[in-house]
MARTORBA-314652 format. One line per field, with one value per atom (N, C-alpha, C): residue in three letters; atom name; x, y, z. Coordinates in nm, 3 decimals. Layout:
res: (ALA  ...)
atom: (CA  ...)
east: (X  ...)
north: (Y  ...)
up: (Z  ...)
# end
This chain:
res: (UNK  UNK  UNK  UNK  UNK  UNK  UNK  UNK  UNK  UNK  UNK  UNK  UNK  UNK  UNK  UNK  UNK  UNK  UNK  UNK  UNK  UNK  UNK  UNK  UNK  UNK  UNK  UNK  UNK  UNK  UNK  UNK  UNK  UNK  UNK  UNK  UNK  UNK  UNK  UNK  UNK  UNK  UNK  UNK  UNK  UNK  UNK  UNK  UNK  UNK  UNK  UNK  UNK  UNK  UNK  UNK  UNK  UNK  UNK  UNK  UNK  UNK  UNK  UNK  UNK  UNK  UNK  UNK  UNK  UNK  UNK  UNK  UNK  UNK  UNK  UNK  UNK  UNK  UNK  UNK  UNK  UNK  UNK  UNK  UNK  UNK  UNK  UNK  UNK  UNK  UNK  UNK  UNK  UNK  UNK  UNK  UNK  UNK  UNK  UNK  UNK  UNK  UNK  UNK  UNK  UNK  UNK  UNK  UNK  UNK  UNK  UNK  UNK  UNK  UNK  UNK  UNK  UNK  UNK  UNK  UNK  UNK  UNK  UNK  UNK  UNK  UNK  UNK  UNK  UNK  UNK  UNK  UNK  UNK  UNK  UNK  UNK  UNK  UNK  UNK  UNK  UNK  UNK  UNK  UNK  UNK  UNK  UNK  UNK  UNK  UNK  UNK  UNK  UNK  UNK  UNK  UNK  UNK  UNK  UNK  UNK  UNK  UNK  UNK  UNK  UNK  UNK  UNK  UNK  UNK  UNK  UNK  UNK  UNK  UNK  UNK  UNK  UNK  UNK  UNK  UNK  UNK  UNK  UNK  UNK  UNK  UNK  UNK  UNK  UNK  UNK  UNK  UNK  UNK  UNK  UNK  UNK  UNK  UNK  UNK  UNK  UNK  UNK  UNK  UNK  UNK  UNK  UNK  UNK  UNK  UNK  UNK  UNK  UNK  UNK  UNK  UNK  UNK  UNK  UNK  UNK  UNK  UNK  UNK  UNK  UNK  UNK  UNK  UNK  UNK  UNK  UNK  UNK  UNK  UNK  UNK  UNK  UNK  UNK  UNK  UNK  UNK  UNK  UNK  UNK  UNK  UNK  UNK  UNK  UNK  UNK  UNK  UNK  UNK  UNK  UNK  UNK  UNK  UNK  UNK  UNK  UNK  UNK  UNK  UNK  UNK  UNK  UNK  UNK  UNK  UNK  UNK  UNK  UNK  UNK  UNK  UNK  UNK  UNK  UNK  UNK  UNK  UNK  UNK  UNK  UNK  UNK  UNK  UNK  UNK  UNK  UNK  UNK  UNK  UNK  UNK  UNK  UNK  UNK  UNK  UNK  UNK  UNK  UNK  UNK  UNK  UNK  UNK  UNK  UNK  UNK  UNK  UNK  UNK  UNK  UNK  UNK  UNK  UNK  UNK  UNK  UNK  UNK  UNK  UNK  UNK  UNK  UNK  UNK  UNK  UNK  UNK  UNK  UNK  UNK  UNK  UNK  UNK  UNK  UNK  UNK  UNK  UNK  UNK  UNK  UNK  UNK  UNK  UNK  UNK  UNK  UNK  UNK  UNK  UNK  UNK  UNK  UNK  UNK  UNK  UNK  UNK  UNK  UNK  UNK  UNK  UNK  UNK  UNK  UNK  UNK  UNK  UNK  UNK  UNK  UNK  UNK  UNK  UNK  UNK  UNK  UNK  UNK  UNK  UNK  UNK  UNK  UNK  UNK  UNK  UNK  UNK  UNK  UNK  UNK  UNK  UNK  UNK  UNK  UNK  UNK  UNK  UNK  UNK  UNK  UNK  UNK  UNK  UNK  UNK  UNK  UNK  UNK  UNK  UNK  UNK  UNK  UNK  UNK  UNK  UNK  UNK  UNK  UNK  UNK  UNK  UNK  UNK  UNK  UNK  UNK  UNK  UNK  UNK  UNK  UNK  UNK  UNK  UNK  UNK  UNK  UNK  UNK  UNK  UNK  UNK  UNK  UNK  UNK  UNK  UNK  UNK  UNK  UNK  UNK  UNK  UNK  UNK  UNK  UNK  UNK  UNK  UNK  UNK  UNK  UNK  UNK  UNK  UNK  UNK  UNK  UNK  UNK  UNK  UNK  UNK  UNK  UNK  UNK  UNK  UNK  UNK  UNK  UNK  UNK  UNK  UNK  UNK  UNK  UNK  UNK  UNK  UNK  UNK  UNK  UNK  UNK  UNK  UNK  UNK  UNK  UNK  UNK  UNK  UNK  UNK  UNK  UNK  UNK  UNK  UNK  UNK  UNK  UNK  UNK  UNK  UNK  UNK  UNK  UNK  UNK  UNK  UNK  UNK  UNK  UNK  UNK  UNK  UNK  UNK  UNK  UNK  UNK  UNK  UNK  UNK  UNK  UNK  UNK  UNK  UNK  UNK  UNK  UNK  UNK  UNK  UNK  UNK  UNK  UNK  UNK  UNK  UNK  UNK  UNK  UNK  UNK  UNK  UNK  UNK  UNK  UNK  UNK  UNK  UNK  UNK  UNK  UNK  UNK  UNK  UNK  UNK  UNK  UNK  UNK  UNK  UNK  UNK  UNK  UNK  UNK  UNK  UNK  UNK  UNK  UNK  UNK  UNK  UNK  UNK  UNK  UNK  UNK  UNK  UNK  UNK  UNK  UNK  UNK  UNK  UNK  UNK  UNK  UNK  UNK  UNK  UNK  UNK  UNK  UNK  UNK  UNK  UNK  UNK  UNK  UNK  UNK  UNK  UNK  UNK  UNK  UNK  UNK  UNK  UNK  UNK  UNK  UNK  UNK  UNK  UNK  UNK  UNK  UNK  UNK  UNK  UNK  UNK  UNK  UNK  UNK  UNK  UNK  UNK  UNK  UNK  UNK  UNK  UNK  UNK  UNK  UNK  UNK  UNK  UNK  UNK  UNK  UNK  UNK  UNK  UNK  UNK  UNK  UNK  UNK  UNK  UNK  UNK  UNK  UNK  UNK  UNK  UNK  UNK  UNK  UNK  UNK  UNK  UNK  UNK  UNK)
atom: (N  CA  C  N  CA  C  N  CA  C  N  CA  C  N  CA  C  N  CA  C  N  CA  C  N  CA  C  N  CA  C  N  CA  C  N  CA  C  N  CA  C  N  CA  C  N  CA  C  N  CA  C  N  CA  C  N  CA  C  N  CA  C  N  CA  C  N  CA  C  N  CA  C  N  CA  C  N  CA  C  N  CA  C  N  CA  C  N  CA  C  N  CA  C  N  CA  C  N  CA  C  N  CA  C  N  CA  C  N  CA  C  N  CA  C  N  CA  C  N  CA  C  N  CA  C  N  CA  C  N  CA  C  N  CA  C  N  CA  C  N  CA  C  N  CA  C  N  CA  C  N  CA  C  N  CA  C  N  CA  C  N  CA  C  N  CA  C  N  CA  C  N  CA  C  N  CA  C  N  CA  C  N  CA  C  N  CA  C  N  CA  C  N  CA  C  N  CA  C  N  CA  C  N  CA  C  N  CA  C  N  CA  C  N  CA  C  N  CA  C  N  CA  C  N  CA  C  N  CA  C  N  CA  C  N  CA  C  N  CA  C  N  CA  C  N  CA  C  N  CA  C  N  CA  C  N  CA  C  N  CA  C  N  CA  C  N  CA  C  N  CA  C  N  CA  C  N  CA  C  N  CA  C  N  CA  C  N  CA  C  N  CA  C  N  CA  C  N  CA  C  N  CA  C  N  CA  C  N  CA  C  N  CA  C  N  CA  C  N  CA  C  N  CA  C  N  CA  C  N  CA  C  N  CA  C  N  CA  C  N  CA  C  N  CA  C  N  CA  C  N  CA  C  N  CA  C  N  CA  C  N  CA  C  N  CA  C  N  CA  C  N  CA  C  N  CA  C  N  CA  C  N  CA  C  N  CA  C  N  CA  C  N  CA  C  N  CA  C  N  CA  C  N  CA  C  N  CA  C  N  CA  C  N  CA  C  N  CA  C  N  CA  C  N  CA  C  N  CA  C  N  CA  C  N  CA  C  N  CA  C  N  CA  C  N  CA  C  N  CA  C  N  CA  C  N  CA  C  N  CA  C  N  CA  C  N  CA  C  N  CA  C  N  CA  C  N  CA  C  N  CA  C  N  CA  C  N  CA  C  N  CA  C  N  CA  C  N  CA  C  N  CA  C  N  CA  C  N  CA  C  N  CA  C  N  CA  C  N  CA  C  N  CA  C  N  CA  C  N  CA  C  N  CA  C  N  CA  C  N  CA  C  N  CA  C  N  CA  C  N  CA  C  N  CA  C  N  CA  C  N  CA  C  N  CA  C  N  CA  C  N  CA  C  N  CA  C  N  CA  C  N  CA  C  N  CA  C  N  CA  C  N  CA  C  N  CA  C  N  CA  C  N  CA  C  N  CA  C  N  CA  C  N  CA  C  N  CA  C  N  CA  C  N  CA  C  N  CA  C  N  CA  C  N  CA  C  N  CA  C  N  CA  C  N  CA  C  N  CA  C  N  CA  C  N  CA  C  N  CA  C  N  CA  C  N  CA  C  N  CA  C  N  CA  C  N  CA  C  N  CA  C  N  CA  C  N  CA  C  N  CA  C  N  CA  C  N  CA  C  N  CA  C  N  CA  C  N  CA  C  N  CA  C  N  CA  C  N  CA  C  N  CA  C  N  CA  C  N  CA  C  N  CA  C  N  CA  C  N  CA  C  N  CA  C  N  CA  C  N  CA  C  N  CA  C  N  CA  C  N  CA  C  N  CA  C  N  CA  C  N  CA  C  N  CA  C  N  CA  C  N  CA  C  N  CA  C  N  CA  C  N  CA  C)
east: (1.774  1.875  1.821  1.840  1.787  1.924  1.887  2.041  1.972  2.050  2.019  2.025  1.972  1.969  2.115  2.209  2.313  2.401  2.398  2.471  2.439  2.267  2.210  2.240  2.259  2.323  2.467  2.605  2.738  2.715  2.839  2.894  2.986  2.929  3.031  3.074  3.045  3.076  3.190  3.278  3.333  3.471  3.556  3.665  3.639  3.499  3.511  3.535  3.599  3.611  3.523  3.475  3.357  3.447  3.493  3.580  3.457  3.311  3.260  3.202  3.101  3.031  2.882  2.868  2.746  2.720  2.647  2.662  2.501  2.450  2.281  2.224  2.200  2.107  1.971  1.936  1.798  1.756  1.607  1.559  1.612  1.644  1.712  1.621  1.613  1.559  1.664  1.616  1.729  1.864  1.900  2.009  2.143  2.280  2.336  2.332  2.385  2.429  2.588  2.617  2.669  2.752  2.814  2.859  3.017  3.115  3.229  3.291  3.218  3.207  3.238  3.341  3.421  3.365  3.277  3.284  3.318  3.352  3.434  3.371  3.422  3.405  3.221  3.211  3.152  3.064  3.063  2.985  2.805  2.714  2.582  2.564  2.470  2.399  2.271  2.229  2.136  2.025  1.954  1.900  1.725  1.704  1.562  1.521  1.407  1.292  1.345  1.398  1.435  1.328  1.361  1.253  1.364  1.253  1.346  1.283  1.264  1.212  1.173  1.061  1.042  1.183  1.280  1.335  1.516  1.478  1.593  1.594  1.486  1.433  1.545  1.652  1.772  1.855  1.889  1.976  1.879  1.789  1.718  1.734  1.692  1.740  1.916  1.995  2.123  2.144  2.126  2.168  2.077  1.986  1.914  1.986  2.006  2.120  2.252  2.263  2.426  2.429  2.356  2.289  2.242  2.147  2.142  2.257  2.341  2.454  2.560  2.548  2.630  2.552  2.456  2.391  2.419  2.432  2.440  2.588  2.675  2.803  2.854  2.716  2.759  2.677  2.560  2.503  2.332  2.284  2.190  2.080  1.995  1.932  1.798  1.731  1.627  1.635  1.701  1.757  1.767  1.825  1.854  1.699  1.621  1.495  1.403  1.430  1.353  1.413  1.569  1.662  1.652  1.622  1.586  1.451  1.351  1.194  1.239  1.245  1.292  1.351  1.468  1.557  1.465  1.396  1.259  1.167  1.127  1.036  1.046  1.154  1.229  1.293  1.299  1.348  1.220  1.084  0.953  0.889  0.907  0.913  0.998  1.135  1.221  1.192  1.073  1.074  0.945  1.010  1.001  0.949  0.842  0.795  0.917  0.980  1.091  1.237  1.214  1.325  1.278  1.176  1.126  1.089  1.102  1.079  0.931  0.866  0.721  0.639  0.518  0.428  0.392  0.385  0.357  0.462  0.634  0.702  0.717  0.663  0.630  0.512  0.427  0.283  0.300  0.392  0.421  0.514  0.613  0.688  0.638  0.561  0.486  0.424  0.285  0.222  0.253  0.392  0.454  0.498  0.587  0.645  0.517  0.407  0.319  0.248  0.259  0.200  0.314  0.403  0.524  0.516  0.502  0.521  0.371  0.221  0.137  0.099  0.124  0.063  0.182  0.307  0.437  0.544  0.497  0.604  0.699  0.747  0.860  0.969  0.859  0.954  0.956  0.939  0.957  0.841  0.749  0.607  0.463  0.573  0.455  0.292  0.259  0.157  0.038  0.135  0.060  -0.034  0.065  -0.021  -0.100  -0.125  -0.196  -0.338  -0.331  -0.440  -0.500  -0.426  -0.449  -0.627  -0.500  -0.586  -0.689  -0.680  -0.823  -0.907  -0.881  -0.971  -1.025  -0.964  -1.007  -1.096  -1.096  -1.170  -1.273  -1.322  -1.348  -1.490  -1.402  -1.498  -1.557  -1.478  -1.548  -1.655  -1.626  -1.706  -1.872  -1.871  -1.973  -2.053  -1.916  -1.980  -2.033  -1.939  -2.042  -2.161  -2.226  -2.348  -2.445  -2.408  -2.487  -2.469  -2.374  -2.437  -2.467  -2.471  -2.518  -2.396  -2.366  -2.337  -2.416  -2.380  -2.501  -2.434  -2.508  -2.462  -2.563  -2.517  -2.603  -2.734  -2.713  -2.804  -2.916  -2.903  -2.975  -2.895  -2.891  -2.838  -2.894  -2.787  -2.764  -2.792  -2.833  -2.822  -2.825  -2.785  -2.795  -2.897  -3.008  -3.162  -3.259  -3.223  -3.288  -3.452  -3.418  -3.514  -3.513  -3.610  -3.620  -3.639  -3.701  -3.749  -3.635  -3.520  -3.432  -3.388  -3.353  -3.336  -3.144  -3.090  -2.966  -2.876  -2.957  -2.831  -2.804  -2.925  -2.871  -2.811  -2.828  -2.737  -2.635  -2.579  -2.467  -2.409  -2.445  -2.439  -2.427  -2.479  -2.452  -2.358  -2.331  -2.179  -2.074  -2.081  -1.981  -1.945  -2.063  -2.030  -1.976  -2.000  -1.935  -1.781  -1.783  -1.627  -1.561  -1.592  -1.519  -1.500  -1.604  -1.600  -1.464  -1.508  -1.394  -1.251  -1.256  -1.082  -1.070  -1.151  -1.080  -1.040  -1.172  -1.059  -0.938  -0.961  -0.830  -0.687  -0.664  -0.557  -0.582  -0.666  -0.676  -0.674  -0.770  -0.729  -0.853  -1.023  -1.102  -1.204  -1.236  -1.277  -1.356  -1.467  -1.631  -1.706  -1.727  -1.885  -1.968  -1.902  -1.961  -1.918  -2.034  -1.982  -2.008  -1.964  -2.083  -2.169  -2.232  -2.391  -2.401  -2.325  -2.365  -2.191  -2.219  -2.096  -2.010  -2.110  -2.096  -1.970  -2.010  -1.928  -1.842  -1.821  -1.723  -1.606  -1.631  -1.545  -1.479  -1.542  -1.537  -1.397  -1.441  -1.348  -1.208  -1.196  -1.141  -1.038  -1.059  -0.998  -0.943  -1.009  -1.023  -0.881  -0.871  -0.747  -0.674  -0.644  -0.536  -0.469  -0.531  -0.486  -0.438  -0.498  -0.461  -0.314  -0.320  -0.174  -0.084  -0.075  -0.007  0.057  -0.055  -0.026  0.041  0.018  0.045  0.248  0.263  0.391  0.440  0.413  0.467  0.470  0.386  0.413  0.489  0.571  0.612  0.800  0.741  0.922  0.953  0.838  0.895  0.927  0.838  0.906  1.042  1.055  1.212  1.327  1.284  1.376  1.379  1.279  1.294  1.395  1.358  1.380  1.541  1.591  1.713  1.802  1.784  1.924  1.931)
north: (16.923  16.954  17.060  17.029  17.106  17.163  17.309  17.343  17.350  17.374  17.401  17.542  17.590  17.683  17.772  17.767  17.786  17.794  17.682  17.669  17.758  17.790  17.918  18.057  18.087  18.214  18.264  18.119  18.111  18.145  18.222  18.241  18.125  18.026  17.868  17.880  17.972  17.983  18.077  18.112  18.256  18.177  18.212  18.250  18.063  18.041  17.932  17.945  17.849  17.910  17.791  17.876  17.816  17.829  17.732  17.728  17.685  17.600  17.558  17.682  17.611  17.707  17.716  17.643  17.608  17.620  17.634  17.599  17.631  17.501  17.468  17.476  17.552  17.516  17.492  17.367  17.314  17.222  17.281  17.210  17.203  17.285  17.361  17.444  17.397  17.476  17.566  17.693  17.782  17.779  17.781  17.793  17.883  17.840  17.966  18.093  18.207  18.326  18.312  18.336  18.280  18.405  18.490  18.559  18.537  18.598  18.585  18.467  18.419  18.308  18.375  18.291  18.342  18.264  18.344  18.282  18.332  18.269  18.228  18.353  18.462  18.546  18.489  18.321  18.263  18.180  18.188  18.084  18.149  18.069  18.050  17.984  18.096  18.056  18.061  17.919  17.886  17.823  17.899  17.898  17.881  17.769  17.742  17.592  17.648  17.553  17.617  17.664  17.726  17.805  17.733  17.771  17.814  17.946  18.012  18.049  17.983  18.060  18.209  18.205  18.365  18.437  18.360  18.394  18.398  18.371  18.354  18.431  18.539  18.600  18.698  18.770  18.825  18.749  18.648  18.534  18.509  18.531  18.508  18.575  18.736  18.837  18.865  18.868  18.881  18.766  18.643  18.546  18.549  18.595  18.647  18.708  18.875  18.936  18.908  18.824  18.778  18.682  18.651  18.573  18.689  18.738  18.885  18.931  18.998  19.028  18.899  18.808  18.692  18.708  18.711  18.677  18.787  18.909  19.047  19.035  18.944  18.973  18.884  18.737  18.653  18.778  18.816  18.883  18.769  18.720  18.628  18.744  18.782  18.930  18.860  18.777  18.691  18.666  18.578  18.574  18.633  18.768  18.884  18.930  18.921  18.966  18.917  18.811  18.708  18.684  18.704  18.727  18.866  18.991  19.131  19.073  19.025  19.040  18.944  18.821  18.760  18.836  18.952  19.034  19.101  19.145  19.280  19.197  19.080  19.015  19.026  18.941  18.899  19.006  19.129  19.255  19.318  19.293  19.368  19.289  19.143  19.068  19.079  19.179  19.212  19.297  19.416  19.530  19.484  19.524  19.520  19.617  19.677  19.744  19.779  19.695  19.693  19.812  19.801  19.928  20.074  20.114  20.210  20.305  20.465  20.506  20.520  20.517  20.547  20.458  20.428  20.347  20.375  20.509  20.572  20.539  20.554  20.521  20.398  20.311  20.153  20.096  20.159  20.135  20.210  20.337  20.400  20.318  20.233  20.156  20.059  20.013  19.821  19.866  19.974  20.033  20.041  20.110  20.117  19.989  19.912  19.774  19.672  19.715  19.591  19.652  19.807  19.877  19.808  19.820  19.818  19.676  19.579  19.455  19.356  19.421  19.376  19.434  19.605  19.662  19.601  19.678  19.666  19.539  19.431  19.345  19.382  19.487  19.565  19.545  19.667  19.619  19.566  19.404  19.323  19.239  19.320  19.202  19.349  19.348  19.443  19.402  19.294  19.215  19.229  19.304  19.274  19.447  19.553  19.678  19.699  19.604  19.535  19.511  19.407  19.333  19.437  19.490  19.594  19.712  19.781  19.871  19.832  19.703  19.654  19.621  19.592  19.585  19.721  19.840  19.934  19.986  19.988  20.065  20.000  19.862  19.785  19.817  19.856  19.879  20.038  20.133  20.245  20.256  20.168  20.163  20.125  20.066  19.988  20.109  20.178  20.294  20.424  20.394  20.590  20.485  20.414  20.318  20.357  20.342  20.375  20.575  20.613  20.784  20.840  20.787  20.818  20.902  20.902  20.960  20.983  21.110  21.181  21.125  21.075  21.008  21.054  21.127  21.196  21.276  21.381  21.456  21.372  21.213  21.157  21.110  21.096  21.010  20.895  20.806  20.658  20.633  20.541  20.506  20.345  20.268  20.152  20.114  20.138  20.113  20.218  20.256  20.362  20.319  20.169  20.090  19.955  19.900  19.762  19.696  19.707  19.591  19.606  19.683  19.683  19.564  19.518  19.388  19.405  19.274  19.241  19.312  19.303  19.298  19.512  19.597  19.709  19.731  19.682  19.688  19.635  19.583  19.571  19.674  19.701  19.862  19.977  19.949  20.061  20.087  19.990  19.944  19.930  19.920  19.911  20.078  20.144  20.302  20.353  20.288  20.399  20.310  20.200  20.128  20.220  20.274  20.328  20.466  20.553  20.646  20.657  20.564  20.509  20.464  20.414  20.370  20.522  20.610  20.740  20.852  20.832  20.890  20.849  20.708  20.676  20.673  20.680  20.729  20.857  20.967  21.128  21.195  21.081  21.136  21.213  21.190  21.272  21.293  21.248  21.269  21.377  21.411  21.474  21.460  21.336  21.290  21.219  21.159  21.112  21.226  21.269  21.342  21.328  21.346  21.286  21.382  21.401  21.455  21.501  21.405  21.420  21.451  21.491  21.550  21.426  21.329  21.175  21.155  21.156  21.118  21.171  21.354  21.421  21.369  21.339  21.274  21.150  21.076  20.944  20.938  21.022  21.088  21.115  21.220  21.250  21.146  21.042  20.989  20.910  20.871  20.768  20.818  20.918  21.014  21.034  21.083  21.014  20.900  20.791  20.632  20.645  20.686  20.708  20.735  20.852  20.912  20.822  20.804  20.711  20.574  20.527  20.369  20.404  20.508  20.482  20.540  20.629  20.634  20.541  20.457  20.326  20.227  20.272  20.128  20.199  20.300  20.351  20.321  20.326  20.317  20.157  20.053  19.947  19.926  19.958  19.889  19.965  20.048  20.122  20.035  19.984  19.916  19.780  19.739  19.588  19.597  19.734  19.696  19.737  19.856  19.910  19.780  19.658  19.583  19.497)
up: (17.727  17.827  17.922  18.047  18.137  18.237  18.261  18.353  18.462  18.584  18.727  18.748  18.824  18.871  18.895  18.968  18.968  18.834  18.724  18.677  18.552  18.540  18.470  18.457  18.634  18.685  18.601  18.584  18.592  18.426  18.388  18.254  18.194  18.187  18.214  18.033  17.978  17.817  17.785  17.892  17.883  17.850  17.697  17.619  17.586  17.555  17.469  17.310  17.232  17.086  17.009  16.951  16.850  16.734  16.637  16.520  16.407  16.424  16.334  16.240  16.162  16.062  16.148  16.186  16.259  16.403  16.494  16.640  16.699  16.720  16.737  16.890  16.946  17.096  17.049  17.072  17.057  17.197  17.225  17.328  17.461  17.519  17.634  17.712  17.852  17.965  18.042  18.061  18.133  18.090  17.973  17.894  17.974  17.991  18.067  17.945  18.001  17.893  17.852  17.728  17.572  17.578  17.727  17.753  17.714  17.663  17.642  17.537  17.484  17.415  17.290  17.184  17.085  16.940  16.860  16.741  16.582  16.501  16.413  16.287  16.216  16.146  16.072  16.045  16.005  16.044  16.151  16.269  16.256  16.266  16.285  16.410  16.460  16.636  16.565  16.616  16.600  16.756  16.770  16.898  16.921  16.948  16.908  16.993  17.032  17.136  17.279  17.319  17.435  17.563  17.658  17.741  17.846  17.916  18.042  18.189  18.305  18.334  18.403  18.456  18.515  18.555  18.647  18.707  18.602  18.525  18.395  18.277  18.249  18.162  18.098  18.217  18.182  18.085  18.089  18.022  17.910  17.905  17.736  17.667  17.753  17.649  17.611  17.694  17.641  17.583  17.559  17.485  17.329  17.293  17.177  17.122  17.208  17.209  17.112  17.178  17.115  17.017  16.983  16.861  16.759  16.765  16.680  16.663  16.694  16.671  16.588  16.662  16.549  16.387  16.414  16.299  16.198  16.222  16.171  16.093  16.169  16.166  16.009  16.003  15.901  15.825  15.803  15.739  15.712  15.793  15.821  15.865  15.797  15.808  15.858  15.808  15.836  16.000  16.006  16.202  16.290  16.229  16.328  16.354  16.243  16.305  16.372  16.385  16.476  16.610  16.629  16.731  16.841  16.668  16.811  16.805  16.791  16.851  16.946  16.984  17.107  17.221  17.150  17.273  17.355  17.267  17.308  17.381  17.338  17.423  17.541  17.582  17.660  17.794  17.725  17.758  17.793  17.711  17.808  17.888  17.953  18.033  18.164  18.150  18.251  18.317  18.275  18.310  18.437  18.598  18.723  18.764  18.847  18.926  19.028  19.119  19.195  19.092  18.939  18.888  18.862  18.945  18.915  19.024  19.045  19.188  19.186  19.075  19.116  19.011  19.001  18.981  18.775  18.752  18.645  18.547  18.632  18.499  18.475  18.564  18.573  18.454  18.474  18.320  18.193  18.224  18.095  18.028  18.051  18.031  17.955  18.045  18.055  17.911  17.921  17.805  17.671  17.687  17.524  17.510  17.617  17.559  17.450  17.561  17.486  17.384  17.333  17.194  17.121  17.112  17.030  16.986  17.099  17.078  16.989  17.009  16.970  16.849  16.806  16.657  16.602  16.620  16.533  16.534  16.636  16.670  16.644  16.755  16.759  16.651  16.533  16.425  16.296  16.350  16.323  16.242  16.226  16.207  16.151  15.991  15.943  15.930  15.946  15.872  15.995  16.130  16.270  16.197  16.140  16.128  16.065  15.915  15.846  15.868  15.970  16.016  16.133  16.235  16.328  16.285  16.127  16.077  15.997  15.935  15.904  15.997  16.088  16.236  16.290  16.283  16.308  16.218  16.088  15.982  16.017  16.029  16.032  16.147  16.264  16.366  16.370  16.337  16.298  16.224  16.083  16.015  16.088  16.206  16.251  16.357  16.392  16.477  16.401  16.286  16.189  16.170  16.167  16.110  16.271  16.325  16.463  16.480  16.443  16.498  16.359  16.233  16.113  16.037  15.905  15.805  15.742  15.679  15.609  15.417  15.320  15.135  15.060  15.008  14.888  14.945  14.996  15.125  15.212  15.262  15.332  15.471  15.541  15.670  15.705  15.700  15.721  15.876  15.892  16.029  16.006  16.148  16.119  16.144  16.243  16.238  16.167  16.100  16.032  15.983  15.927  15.862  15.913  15.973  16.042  15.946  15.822  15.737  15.590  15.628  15.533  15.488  15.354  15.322  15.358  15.353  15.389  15.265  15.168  15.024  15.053  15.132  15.126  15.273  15.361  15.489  15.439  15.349  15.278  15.225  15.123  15.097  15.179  15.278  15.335  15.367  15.447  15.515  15.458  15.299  15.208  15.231  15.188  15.196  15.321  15.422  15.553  15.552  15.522  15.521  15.462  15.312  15.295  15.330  15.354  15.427  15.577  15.624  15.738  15.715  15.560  15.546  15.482  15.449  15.412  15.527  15.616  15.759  15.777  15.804  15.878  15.772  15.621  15.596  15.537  15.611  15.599  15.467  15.382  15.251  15.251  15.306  15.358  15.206  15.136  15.023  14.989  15.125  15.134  15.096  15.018  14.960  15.056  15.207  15.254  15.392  15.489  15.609  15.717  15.857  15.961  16.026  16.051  16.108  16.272  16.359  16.490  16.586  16.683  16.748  16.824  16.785  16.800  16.727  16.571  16.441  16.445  16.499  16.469  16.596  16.693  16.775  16.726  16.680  16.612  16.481  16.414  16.329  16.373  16.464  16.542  16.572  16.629  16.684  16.566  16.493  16.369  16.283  16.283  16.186  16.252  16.429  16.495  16.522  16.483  16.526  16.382  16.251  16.120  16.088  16.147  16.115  16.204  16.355  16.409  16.377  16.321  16.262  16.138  16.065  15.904  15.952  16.020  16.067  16.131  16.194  16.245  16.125  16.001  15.915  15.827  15.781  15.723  15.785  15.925  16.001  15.972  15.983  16.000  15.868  15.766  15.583  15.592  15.662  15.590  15.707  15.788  15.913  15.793  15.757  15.705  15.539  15.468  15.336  15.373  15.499  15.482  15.525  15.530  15.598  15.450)
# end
């Protein structure tokens, strides 16, 4: 089902009564908004394949919107969270250069929408901080290997030795991995340390993104386990 333009704009749903248990939008272009529309202590909005476009993006998010909220109301906890990440989508897709007096609170905006939406899926999507911070340890680990850590009073480097066999560039890397997953959740052990003003920057940063992420995954398990 496809709407027109006009008829997208219109609240053509306003003091309709929904009496079922059920009520399905499937496969719908430019859907109107589900504005004033009355449903049943028990009613399920069910809203899915829905396409909107550019110019319809308002009506996605308040109609998510109001679906999240239905859903909250049966107690459909699963939905609602898939309903606010759609709202938010939908809602950092709205955000206009044209609502803003200057350019800065325009990217500071845009910036956080798309942090929020790509580490934390606003929220909604612990598995994104997961994968995030194994990617980071991940790549640190690759950079203390290039400005050296110093293991058992020697310093590592990653070319240190050209004719090193694979099975100890393994090793090595096992050791700065973990060296690196101990920055980054600041538990800091000191058996392994870094050497150059390189590393100590490296660090640095490594235990700020640390603490950051581990507080963002800490807010979202308590958002997911509290409903």
């Amino acid at each position: 089902t496809k709407f027109n333009k006009n008829t997208c704009i219109n609240k053509i749903f306003v003091k309709s009564e929904i009496k079922g248990q059920k009520i399905v939008f499937d496969k719908v272009e430019n859907m109107p908004r589900l504005d004033g529309m009355l449903f049943s202590q028990c009613c399920k909005v069910n809203i899915k394949n829905i396409m909107y476009d550019k110019q319809n993006y308002k009506n996605a998010k308040i109609n998510y919107r109001i679906a999240k909220n239905q859903a909250g109301i049966i107690g459909d906890y699963e939905q609602v969270s898939h309903y606010y990440y759609m709202e938010r989508y939908y809602g950092g897709k709205c955000i206009k250069r044209s609502d803003f007096n200057n350019t800065m609170e325009y990217i500071n905006l845009k910036f956080v929408d798309a942090l929020s939406r790509y580490i934390i899926g606003y929220g909604e999507k612990p598995l994104n901080i997961f994968l995030i911070s194994f990617l980071i340890v991940s790549i640190f680990a690759i950079l203390y290997m290039i400005t050296g850590v110093e293991n058992n009073n020697t310093v590592d480097l990653l070319n240190s030795n050209s004719n090193e066999s694979f099975f100890n560039f393994i090793k090595k890397y096992i050791d700065v991995w973990y060296f690196s997953m101990a920055t980054f959740s600041t538990v800091g052990y000191g058996d392994i340390v870094v050497t150059s003003i390189y590393g100590k920057l490296l660090a640095s940063i490594e235990v700020f993104l640390g603490v950051t992420i581990g507080a963002s995954w800490a807010s979202v398990l308590f958002r997911k386990m509290s409903r």
